[in-house]
Every structure is written in structure tokens, then in C-alpha cells.
N, CA, C and O of each residue as an XYZ file, in Angstrom:
792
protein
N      -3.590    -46.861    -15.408
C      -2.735    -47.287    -14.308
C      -3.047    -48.731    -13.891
O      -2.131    -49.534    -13.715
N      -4.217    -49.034    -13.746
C      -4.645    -50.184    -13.429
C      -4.163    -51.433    -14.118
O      -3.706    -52.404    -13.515
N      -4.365    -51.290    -16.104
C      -3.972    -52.068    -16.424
C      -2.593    -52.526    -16.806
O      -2.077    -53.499    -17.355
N      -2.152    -51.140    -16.152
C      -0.325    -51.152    -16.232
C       0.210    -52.174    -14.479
O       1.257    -52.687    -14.083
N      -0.704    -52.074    -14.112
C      -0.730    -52.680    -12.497
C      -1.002    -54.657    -13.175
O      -0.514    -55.598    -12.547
N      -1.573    -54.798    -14.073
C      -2.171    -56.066    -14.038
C      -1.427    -56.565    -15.102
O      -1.449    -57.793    -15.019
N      -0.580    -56.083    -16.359
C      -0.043    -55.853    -16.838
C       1.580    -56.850    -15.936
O       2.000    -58.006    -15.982
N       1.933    -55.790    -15.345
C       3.008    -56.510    -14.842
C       2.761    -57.587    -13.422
O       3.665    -58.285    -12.963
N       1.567    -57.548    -12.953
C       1.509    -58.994    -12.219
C       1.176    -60.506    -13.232
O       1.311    -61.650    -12.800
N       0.805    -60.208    -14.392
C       0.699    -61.070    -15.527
C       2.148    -61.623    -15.445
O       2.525    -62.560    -14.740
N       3.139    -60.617    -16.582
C       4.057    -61.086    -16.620
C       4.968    -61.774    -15.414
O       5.637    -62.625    -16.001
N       5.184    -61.795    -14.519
C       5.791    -61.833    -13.415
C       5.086    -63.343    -13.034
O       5.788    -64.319    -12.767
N       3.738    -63.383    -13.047
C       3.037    -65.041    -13.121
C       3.330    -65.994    -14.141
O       3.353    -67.221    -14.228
N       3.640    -64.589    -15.207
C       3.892    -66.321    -16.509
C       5.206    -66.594    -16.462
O       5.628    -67.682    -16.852
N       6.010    -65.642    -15.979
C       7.565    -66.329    -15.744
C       7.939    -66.789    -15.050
O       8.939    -67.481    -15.239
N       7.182    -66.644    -13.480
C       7.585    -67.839    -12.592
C       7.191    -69.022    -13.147
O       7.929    -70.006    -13.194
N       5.824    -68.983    -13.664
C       4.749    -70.382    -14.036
C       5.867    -71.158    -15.648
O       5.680    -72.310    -16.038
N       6.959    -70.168    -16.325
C       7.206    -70.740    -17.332
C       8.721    -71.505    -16.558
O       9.149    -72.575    -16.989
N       9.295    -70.878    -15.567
C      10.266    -71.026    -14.936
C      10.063    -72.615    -14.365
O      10.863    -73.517    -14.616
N       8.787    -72.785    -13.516
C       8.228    -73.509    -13.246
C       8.263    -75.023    -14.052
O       8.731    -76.123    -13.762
N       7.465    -74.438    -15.297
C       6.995    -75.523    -16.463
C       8.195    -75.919    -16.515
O       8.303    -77.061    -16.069
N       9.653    -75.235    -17.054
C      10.739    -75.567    -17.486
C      11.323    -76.920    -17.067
O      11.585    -78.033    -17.522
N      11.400    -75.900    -15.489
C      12.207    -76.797    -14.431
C      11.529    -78.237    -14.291
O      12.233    -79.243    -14.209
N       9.946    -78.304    -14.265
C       9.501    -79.477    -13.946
C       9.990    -80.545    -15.274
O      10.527    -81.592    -14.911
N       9.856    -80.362    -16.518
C      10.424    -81.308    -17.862
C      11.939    -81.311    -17.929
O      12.252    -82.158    -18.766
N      13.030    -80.727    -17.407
C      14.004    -81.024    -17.783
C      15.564    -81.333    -16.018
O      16.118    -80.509    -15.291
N      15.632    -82.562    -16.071
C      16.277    -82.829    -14.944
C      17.696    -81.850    -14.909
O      18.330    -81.340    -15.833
N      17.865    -81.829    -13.661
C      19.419    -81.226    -13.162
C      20.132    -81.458    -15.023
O      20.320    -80.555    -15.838
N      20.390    -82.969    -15.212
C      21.546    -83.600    -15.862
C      21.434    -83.097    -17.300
O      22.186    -83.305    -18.252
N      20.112    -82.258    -17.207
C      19.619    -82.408    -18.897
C      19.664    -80.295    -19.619
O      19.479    -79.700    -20.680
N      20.006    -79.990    -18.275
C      19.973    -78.074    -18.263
C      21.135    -77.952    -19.115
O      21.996    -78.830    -19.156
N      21.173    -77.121    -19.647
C      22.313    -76.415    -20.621
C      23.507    -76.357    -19.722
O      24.608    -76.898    -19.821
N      22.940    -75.461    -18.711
C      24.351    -74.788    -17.915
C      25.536    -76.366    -17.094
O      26.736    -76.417    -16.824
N      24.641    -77.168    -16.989
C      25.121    -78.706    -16.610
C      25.933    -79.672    -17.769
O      26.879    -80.367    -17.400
N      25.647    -79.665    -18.688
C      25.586    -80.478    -19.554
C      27.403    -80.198    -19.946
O      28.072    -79.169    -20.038
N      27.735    -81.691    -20.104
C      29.311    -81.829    -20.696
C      29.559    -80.947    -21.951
O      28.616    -80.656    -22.686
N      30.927    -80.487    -22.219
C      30.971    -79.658    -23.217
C      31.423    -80.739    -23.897
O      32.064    -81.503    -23.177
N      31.297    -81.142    -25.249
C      31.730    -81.319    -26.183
C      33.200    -81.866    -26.474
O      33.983    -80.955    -26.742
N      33.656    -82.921    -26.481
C      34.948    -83.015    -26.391
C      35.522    -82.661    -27.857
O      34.851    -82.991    -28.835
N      37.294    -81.701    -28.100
C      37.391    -81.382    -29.292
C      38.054    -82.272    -29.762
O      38.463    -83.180    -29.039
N      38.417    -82.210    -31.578
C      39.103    -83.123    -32.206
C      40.797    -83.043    -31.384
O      41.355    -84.089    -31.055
N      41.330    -81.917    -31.185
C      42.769    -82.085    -30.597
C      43.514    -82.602    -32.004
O      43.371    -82.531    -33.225
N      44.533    -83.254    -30.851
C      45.295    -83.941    -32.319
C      46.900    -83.026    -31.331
O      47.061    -82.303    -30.348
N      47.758    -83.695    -32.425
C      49.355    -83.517    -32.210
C      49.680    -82.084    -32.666
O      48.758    -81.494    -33.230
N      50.737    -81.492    -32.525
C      51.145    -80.033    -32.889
C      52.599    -79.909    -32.239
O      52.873    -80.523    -31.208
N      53.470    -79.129    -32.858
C      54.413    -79.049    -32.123
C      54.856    -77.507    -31.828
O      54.671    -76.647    -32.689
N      55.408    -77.222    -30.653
C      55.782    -75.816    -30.488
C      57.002    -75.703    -29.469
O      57.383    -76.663    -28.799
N      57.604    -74.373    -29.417
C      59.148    -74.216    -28.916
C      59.090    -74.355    -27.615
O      58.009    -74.034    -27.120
N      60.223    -74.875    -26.623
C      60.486    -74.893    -25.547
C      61.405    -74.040    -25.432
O      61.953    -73.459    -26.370
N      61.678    -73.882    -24.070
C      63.352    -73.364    -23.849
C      64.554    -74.198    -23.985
O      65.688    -73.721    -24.046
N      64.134    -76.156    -24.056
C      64.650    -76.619    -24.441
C      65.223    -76.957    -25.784
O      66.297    -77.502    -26.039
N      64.014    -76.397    -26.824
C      63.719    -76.376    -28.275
C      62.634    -77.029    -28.357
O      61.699    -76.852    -27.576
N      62.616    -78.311    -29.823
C      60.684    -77.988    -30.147
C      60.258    -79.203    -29.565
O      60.957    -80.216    -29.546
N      58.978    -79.105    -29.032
C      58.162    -79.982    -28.258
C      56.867    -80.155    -28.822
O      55.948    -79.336    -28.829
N      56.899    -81.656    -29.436
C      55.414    -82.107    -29.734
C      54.469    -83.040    -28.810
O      54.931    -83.924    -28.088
N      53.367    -82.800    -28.895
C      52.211    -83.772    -28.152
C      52.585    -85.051    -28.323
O      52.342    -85.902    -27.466
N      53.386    -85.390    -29.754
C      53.394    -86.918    -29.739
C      54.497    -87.045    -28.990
O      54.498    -88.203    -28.574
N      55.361    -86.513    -28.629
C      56.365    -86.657    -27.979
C      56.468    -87.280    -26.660
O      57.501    -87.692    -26.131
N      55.073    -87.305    -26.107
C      54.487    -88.028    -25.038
C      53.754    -89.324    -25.011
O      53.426    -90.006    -24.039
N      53.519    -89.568    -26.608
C      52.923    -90.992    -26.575
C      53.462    -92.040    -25.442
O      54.661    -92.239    -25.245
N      52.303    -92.742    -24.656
C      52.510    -93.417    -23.540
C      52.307    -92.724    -22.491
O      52.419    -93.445    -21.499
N      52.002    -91.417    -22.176
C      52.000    -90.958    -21.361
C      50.366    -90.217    -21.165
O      49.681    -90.166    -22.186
N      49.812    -89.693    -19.942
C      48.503    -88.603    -19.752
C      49.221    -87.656    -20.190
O      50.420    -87.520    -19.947
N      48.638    -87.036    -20.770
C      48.941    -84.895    -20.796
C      47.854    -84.507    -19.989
O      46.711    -84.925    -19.800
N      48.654    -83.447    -19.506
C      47.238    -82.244    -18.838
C      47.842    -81.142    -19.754
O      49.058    -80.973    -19.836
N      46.802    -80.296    -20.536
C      46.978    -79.372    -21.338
C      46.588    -78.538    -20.763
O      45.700    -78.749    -19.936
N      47.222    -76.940    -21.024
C      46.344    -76.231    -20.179
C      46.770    -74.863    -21.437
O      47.867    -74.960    -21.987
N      45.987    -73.842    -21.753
C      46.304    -72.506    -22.479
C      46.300    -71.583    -21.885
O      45.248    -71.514    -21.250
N      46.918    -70.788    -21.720
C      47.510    -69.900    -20.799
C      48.513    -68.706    -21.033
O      49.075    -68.472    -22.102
N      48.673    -67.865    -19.661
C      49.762    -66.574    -20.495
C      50.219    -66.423    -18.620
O      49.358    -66.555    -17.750
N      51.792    -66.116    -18.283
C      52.111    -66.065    -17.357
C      52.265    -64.895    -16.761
O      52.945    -64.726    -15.748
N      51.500    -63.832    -17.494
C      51.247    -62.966    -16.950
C      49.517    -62.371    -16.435
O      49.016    -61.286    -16.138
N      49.182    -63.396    -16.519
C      47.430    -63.996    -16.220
C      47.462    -63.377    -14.552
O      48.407    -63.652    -13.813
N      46.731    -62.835    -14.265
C      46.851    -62.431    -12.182
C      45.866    -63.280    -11.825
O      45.755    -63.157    -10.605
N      45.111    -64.053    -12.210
C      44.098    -65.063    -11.286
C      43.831    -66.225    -11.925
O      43.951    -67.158    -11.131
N      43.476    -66.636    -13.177
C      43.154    -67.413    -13.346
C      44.067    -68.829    -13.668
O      43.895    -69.946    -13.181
N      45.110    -68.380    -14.673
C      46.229    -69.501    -14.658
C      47.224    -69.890    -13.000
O      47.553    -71.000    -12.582
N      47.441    -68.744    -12.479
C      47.911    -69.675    -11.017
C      46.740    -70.589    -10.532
O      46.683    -71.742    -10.102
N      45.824    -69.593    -10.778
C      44.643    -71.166     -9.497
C      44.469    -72.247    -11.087
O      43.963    -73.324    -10.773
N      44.660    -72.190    -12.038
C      44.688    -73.682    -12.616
C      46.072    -74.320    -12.289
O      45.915    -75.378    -11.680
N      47.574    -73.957    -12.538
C      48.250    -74.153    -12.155
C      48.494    -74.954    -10.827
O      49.054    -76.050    -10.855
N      48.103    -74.437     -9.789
C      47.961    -74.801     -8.410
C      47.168    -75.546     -8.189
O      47.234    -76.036     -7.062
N      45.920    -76.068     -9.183
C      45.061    -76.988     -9.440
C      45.836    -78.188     -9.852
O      45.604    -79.316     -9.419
N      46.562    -77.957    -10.519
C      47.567    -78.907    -11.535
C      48.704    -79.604    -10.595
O      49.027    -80.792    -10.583
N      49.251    -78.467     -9.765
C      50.506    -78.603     -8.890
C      49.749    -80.094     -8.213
O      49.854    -81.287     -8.498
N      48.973    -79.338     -7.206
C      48.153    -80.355     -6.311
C      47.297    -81.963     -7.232
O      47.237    -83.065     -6.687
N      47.019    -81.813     -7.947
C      46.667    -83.019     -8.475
C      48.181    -83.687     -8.352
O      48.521    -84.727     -7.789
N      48.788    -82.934     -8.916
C      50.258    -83.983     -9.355
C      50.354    -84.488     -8.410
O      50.373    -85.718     -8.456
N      50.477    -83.736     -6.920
C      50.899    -84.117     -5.537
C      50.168    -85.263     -5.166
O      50.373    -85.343     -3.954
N      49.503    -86.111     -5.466
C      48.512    -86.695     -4.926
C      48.534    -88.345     -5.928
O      47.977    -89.413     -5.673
N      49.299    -87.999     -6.937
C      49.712    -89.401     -7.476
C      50.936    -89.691     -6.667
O      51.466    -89.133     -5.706
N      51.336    -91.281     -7.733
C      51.855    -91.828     -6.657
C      53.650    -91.669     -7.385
O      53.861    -91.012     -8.405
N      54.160    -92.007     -7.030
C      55.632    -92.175     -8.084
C      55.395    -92.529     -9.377
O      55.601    -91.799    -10.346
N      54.863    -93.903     -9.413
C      54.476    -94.523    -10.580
C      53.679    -94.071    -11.684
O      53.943    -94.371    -12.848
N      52.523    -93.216    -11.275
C      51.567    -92.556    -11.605
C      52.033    -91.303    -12.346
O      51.537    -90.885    -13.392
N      53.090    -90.736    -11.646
C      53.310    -89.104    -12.001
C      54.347    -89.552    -13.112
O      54.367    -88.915    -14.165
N      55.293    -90.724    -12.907
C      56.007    -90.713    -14.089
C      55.094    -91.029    -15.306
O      55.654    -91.166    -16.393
N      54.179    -91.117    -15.254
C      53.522    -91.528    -16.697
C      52.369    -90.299    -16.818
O      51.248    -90.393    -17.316
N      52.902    -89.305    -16.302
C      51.963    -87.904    -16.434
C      53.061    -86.762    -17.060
O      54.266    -86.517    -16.999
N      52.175    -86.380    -17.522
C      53.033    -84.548    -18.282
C      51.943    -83.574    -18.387
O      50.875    -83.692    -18.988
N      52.484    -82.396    -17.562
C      51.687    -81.414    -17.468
C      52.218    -80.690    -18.826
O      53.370    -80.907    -19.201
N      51.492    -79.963    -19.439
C      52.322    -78.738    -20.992
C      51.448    -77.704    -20.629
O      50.239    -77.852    -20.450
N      52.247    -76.363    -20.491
C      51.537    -75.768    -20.458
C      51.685    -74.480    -22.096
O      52.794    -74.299    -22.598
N      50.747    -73.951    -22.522
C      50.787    -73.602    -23.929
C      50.664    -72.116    -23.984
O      49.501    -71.740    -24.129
N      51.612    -71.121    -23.901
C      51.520    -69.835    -23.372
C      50.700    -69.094    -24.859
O      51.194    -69.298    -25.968
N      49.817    -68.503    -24.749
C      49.158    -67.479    -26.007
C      49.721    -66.567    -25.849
O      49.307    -65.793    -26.712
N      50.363    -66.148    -25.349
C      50.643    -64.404    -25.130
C      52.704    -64.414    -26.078
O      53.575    -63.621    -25.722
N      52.813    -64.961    -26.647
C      54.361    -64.906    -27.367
C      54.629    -63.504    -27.563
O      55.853    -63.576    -27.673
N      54.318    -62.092    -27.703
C      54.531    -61.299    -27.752
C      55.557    -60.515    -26.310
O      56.457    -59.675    -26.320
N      54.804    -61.367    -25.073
C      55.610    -60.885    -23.922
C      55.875    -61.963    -23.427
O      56.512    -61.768    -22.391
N      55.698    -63.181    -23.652
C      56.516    -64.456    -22.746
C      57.372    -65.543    -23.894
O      57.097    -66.288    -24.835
N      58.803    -64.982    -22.965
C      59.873    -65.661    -23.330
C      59.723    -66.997    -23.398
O      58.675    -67.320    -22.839
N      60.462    -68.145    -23.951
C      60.390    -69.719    -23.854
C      61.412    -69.727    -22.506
O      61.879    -70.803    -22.131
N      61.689    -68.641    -21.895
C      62.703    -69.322    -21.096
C      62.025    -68.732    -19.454
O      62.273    -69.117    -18.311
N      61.124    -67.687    -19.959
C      60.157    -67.134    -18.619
C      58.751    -68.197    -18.519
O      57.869    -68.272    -17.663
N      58.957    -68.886    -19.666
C      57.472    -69.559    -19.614
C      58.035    -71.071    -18.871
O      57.298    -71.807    -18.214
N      59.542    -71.338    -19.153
C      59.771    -72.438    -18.333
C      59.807    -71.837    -16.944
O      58.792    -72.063    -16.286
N      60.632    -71.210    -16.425
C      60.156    -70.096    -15.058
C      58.820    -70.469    -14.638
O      58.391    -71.275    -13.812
N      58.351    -69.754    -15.344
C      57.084    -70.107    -14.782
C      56.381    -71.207    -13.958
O      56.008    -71.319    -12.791
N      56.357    -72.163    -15.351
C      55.478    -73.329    -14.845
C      56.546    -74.498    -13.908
O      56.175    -75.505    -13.305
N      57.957    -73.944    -14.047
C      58.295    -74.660    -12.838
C      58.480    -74.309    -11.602
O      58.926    -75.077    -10.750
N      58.148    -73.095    -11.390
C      58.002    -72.574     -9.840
C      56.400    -72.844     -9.359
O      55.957    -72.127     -8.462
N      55.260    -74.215    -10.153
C      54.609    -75.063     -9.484
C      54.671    -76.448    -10.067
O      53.871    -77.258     -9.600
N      55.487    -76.849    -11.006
C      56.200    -78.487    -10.463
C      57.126    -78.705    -11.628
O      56.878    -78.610    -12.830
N      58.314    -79.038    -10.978
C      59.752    -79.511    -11.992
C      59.323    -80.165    -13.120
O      59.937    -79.842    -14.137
N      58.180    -81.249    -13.296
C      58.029    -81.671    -14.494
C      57.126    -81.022    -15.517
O      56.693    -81.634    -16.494
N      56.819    -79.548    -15.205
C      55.890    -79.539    -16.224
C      56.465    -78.818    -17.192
O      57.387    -78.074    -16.856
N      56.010    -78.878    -18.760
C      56.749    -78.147    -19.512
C      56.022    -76.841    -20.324
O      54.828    -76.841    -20.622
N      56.899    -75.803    -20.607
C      56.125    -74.880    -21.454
C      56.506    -74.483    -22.638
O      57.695    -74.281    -22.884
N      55.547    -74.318    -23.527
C      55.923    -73.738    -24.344
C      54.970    -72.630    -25.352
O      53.805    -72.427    -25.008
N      55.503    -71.958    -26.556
C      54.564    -71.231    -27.266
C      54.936    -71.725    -28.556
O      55.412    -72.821    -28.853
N      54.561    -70.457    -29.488
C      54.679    -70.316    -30.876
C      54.428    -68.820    -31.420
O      54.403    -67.785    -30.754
N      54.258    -68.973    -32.734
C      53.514    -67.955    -33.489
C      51.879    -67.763    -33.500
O      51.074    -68.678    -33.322
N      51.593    -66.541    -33.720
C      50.372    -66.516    -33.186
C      49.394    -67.672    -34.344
O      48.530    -68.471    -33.981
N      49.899    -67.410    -35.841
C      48.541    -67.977    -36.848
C      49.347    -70.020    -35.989
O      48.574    -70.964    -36.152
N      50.241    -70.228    -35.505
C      50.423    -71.848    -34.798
C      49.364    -71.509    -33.815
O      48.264    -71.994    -34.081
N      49.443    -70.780    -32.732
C      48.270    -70.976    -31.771
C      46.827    -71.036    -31.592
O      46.090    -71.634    -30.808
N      46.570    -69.842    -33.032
C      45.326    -69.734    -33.412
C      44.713    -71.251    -33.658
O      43.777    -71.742    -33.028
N      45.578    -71.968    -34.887
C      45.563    -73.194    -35.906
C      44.922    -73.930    -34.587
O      43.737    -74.254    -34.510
N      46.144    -74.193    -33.308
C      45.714    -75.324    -32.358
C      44.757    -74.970    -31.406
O      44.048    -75.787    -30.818
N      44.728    -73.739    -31.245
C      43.447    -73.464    -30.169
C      42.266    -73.743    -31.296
O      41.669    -74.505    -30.536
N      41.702    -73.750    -32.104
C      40.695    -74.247    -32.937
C      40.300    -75.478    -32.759
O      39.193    -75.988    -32.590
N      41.489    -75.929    -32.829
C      41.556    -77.356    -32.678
C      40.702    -78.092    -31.516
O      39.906    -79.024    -31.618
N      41.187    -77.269    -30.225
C      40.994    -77.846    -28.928
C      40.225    -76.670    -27.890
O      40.415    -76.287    -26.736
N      39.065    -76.274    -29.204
C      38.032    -75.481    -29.140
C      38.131    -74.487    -28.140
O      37.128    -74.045    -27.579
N      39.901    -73.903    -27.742
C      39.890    -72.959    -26.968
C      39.602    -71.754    -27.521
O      38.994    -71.510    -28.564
N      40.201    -70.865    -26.558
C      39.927    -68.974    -26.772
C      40.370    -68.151    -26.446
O      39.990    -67.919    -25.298
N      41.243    -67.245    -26.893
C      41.882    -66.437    -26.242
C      41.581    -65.062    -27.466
O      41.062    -65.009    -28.581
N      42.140    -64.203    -26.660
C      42.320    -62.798    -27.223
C      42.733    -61.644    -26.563
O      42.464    -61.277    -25.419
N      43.276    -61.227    -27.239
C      44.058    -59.591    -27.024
C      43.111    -58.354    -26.871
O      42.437    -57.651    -27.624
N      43.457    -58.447    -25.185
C      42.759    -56.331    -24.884
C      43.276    -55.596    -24.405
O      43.473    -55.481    -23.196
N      43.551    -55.051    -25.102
C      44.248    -53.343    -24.587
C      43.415    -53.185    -23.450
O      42.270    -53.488    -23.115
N      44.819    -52.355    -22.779
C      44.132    -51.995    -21.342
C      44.857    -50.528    -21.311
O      46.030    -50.462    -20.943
N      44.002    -49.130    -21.778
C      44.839    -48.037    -21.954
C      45.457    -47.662    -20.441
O      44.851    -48.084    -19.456
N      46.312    -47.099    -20.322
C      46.811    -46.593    -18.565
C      47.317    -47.641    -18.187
O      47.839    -47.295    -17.127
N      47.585    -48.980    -18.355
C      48.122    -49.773    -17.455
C      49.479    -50.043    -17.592
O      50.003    -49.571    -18.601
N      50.242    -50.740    -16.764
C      51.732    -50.921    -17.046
C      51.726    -52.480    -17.159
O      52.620    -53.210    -16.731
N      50.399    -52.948    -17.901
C      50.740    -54.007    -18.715
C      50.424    -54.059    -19.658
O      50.385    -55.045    -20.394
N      50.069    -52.818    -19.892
C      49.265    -52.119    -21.367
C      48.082    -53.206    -22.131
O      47.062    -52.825    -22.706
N      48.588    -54.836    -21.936
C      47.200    -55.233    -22.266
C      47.207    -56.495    -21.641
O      48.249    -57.074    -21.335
N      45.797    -57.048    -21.393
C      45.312    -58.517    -20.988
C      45.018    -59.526    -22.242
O      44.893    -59.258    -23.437
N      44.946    -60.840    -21.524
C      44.475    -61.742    -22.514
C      43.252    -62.626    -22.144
O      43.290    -63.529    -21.309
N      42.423    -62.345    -22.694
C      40.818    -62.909    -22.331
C      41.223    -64.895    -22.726
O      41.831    -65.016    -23.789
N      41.058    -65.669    -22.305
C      41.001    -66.985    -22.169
C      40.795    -67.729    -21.691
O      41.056    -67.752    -20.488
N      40.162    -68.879    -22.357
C      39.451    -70.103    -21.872
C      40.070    -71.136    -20.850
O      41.012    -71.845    -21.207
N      39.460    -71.233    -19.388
C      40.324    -71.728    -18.382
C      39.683    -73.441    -18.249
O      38.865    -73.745    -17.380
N      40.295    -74.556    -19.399
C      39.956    -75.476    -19.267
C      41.406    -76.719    -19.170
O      41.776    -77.026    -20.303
N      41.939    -77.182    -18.422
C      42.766    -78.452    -18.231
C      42.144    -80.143    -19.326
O      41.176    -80.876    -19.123
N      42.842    -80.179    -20.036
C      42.407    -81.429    -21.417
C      42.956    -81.954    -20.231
O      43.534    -81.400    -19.296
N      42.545    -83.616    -20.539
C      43.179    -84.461    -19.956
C      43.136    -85.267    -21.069
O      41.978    -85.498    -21.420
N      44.155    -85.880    -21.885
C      44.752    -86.448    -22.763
C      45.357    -87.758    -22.570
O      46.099    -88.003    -21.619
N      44.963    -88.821    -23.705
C      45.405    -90.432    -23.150
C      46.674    -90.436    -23.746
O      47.240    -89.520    -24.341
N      47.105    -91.739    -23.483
C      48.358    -92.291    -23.853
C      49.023    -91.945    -25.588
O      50.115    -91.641    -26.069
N      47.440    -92.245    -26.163
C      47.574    -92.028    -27.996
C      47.280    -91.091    -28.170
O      47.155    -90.947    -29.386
N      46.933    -89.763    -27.373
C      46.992    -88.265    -27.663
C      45.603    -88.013    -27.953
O      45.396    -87.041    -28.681
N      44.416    -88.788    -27.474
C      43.126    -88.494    -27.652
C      42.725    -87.722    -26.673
O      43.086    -88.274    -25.633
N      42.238    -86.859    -26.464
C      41.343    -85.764    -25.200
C      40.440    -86.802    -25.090
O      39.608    -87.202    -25.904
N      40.731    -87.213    -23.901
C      39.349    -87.495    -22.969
C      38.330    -86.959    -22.239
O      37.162    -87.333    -22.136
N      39.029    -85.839    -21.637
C      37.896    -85.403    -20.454
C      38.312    -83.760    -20.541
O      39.485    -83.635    -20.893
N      37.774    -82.763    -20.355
C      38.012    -81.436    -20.168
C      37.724    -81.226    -18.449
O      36.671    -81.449    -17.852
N      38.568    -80.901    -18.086
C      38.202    -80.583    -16.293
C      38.295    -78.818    -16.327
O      39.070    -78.178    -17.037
N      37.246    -78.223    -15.320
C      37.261    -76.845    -15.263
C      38.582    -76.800    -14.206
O      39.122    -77.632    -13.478
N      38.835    -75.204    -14.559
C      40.068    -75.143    -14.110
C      40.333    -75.144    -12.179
O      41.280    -75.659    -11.586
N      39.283    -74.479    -11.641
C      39.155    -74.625    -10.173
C      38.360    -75.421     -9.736
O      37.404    -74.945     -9.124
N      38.469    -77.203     -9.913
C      38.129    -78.288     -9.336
C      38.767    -78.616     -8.361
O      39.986    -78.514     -8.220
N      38.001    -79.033     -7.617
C      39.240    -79.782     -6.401
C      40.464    -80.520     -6.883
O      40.247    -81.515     -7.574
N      41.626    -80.216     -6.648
C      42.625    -81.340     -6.975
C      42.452    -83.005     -7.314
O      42.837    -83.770     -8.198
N      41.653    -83.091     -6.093
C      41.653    -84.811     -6.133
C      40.546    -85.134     -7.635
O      40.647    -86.172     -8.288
N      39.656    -84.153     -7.926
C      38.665    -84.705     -9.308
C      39.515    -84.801    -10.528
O      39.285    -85.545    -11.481
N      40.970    -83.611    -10.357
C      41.609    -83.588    -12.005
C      42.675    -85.229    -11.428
O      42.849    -86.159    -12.215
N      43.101    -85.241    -10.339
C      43.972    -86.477    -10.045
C      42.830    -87.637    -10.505
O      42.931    -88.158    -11.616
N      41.928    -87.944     -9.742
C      41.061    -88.842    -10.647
C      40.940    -88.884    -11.803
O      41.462    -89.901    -12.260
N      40.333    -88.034    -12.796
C      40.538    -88.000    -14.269
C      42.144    -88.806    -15.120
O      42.383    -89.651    -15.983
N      42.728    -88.097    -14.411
C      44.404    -88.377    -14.686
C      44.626    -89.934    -14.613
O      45.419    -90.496    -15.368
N      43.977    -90.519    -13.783
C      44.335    -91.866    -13.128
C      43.073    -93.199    -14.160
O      43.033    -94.402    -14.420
N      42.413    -92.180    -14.364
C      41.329    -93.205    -15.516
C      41.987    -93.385    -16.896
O      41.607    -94.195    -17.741
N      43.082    -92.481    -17.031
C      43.970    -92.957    -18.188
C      45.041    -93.318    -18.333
O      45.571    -93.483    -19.432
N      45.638    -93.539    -17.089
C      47.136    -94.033    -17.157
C      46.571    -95.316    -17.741
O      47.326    -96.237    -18.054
């Protein structure tokens, strides 16, 4: 009993003391959980609107905010969305005309090109949506090191969810990703981002 007693006050000392060691060699800026992700290659792609087909280059001259998404998402794409809305709100005339929100629906099995424009314009007239086929989405989410996937949800009357990566690209004029912003930032940090590349 005893050495089951000393035993675990050991361990419990060397993990604060390693917790300790850690923290003292490696600053805030330098921790895993801190550290910038990786910006991806990206690149151009084109996919359907409700207008018909819409490519990335189609914006040359302009910011993109990219976002991957499914409009039947219950939390996470409105608060990026509404992240998005509000940044927009906060440029200026000049500013917003040289911005394009796209938003890139994964879920084509249940969202229409004409529910996905619905969508993203009941939070701002200019943004556009669109999808594809799944091996097109797969191809470009690779690309732009997103993630999504399909889960059954037995009993439900949406029978399934889509697990995905909640990150806003912010994209320059020549279609390079600059910056990845998480999706529930304050408005004014993705409007900043936005404004370092007009």
C-alpha cells in the first residue's frame, strides 16, 4: 500500500515538474496549440452556381474569403457566415467592391445551387455559392487542406451530418491564400486581414 501511496505522489511530481520544465523552454509563440497552420497550395478550380460555372480566377483583382461549408450545418457555418456578414459590414464601399465572399457547399447530395444561393444571401447580396461533384470537392478540399465528411445520424430527420473544417482563406488579388482566419474571430480581425490585401 505504501509503495502504491509513493508510487503515485512520484508520478503526479514528475508531471507537474515535466509540465513545468516544458513550459519554462518553450514561449506562448512557440506551443503547438499557438502556432500558425500552414498555409495550403490552393490554386483556381471551378464549380456550379445557380448562375452557372464559377471559377476562383474569375475574381482575379479581387480578395476572396473562402469558406467550406453545407447549409444545413446548425452552428458552425452561420457563426462563420455572420463572421463574414459583419466583416463585410465594416469595409468601406470601395473596399467591399474589391471583395468576394464564395462560399463552397460539400454536402451536393442535399444542397441545391439554387438553395445554396438562398442561403448565403440571406447574410450578404454579394456573396456567392456554389458546389460540385463529390471526387471535384474532394480534388479541391486537398488542395486547401480542408475536411469534411459524411455521418450518418440513425433516427434523425436529417438522417446525416457533415463533420468540417471551420476555416475562412483569405485570398489575394492573383488567387494566392494568404492568411487562414478561424471561423469565430471577431469581425473586425477577418475585416483587417481582408484589407492587407486589397
Amino acid at each position: 500500500m505504501l509503495k502504491q501511496i509513493i508510487g503515485v505522489v512520484l508520478a503526479v511530481v514528475l508531471g507537474v515538474g515535466g509540465a513545468w520544465f516544458v513550459a519554462g523552454f518553450l514561449s506562448p509563440d512557440e506551443t503547438l496549440s499557438q502556432a500558425p497552420l500552414p498555409l495550403p497550395k490552393g490554386g483556381d478550380f471551378t464549380l456550379q452556381a445557380a448562375q452557372g460555372a464559377v471559377s476562383l480566377s474569375d475574381f482575379q483583382g479581387k480578395v476572396v474569403v473562402l469558406y467550406f461549408g453545407y447549409t444545413a450545418c446548425p452552428d458552425i457555418c452561420p457563426t462563420s457566415m455572420a463572421t463574414l456578414k459583419a466583416a463585410l459590414a465594416q469595409l468601406t464601399p470601395a473596399e467591399l467592391s474589391q471583395t468576394q465572399g464564395l462560399f463552397v457547399s460539400v454536402d451536393p447530395e442535399r444542397d441545391t445551387l439554387e438553395h445554396i444561393q438562398r442561403y448565403v444571401g440571406y447574410f450578404h447580396p454579394s456573396l456567392i455559392g456554389v458546389s460540385g461533384s463529390q471526387a471535384e470537392l474532394l480534388e479541391i478540399t486537398r488542395r486547401y487542406n480542408a475536411f469534411y465528411r459524411k455521418v450518418e445520424v440513425p433516427g434523425s430527420a436529417m438522417a446525416y451530418t457533415i463533420d468540417h473544417s471551420a476555416i475562412l482563406y483569405v485570398i489575394d488579388k492573383d488567387g494566392q491564400v494568404r492568411e487562414q482566419v478561424q471561423h469565430a474571430v471577431p469581425p473586425a480581425e477577418l475585416a483587417a486581414a481582408i484589407r492587407r490585401h486589397l
